[in-house]
C-alpha positions as CSV (number, residue, x, y, z in Angstrom):
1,X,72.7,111.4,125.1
2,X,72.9,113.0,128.1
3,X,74.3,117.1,127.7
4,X,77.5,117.7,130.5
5,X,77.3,121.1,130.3
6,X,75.8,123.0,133.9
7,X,76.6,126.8,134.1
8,X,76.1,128.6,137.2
9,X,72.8,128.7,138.2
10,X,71.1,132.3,138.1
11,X,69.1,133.6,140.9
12,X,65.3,132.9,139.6
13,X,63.6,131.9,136.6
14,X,63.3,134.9,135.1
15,X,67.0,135.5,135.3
16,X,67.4,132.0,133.2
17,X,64.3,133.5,131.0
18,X,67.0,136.0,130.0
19,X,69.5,133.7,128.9
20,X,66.8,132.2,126.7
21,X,66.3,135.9,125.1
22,X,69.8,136.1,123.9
23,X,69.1,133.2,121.8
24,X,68.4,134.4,118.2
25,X,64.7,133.8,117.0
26,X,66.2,133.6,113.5
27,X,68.6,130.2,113.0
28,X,72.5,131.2,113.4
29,X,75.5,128.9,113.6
30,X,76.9,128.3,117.2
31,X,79.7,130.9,116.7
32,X,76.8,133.5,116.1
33,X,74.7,132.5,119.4
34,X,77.9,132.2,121.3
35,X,78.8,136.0,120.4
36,X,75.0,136.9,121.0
37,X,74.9,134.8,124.0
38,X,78.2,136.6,125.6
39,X,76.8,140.4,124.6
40,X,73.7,140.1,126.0
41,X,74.6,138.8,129.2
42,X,77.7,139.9,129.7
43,X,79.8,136.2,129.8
44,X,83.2,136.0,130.4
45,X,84.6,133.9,127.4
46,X,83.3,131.3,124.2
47,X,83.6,128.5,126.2
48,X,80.8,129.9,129.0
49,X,78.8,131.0,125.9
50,X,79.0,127.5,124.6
51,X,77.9,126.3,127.9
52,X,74.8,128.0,128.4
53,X,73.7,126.9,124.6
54,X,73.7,123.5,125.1
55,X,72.6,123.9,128.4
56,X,69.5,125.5,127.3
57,X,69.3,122.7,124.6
58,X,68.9,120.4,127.1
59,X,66.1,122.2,129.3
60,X,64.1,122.4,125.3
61,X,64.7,126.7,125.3
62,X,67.0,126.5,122.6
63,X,66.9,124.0,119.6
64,X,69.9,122.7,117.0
65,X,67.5,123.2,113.7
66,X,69.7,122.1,110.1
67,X,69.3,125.8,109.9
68,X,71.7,126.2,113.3
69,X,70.8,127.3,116.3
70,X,67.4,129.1,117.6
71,X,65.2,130.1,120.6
72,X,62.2,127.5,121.2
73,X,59.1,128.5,121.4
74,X,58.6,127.7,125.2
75,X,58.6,129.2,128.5
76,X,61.3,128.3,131.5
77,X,59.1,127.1,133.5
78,X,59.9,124.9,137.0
79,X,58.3,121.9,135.5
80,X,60.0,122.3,132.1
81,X,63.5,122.8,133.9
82,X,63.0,119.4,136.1
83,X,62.2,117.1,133.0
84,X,65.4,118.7,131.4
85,X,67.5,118.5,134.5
86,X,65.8,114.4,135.1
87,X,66.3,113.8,131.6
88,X,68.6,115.4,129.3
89,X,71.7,116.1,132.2
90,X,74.5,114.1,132.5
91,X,74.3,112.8,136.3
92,X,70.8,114.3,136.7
93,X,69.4,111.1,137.8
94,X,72.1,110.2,139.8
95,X,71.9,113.5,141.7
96,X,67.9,112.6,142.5
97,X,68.3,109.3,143.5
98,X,71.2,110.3,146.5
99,X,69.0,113.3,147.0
100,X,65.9,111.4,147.8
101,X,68.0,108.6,150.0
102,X,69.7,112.2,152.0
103,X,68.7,113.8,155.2
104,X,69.1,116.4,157.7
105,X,71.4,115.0,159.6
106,X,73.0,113.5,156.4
107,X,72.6,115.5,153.4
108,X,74.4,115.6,150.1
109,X,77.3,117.5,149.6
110,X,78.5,118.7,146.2
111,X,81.6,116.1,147.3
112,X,79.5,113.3,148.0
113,X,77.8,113.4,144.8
114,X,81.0,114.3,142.7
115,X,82.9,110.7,144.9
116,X,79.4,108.8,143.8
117,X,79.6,109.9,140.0
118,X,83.3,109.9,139.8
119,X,84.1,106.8,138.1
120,X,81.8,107.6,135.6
121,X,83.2,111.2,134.3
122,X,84.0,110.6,130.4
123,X,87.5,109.8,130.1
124,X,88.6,112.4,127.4
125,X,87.2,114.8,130.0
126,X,90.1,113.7,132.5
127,X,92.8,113.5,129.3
128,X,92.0,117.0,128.5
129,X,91.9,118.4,131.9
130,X,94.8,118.3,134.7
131,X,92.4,119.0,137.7
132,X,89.4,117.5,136.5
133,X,88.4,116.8,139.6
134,X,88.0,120.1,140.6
135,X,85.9,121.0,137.6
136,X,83.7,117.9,138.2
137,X,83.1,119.2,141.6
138,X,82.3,122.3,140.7
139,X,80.0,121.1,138.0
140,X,78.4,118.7,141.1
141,X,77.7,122.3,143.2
142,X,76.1,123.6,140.3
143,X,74.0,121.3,139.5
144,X,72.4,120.8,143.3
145,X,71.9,124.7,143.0
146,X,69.9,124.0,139.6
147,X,67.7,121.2,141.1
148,X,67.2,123.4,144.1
149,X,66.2,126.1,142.1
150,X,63.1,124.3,140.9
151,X,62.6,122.9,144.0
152,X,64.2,119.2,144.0
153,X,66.9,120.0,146.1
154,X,66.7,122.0,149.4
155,X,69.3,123.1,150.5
156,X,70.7,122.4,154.4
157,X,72.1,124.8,156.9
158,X,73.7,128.3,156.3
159,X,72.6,129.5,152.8
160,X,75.3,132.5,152.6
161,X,78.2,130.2,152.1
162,X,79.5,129.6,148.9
163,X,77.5,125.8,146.7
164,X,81.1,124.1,147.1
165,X,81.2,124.7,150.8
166,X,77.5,124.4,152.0
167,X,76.6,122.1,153.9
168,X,74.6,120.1,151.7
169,X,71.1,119.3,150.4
170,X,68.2,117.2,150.7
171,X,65.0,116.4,148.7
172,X,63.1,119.8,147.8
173,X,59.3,119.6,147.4
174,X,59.1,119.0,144.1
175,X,61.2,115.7,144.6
């Protein structure tokens, strides 16, 4: 099962090494990590807590033991962060495929990938949400600016504008 949740991405490695350090080392239920989670780097609400949990689930940082919840015994490392992005992220795949097929002169857009994965957004996801759309556009920005973090997404034309509005990306090196 592929994870849905993709925070913001931070602005390097170490940043996301960071997130991985507010997880407890000792097991604790979700609503522990969540409140360790938000105190250590600073999060706005639960919800964003929650987020970043699975999220670092999914890249194998943080691990769901019967004992609850704990930090893995592993680095954040680019390689580590592509297999979890390829593998364990809901429209990873998708994203790399329209990534490798992009170009200069056509790149993909956070829109572009939100219209090709937009039939395919769980349904209780747009019962529950009134401008779901929105969201699952956002979630598409984000998660180009994760796989260009790790270099499988480069990103096209002026970098100072905000994921939602750039111009788009194209395969990154490590694609």
């Amino acid at each position: 099962m592929r994870l849905k949740p993709v925070p913001e991405p931070p602005a390097d490695l170490d940043a996301l090494r960071e997130y991985q350090r507010a997880v407890p080392l000792v097991p604790g239920t979700a609503d522990d990590c969540c409140a360790r989670l938000r105190r250590r780097r600073d999060l706005p609400d639960r919800q964003t807590a929650n987020d970043w949990l699975a999220f670092l689930r999914a890249l194998d940082l943080a691990e769901d033991t019967s004992r609850g919840f704990v930090r893995a015994d592993a680095e954040p490392t680019p390689e580590r962060v592509r297999e979890g992005l390829r593998e364990e992220v809901l429209f990873g795949p998708e994203a790399l495929a329209a990534l490798r097929e992009a170009s200069t002169d056509d790149p993909l857009t956070a829109a572009d990938l939100f219209a090709a994965t937009r039939d395919r957004v769980p349904r209780h996801d747009r019962a529950r949400d009134p401008d779901w759309e929105a969201t699952w556009r956002g979630r598409a920005a984000r998660l180009l600016g994760w796989l260009a973090l790790v270099d499988l997404a480069a990103p096209v034309g002026d970098s100072t504008e905000s994921p939602e509005d750039a111009p788009g990306y194209v395969a990154g090196d490590a694609l």
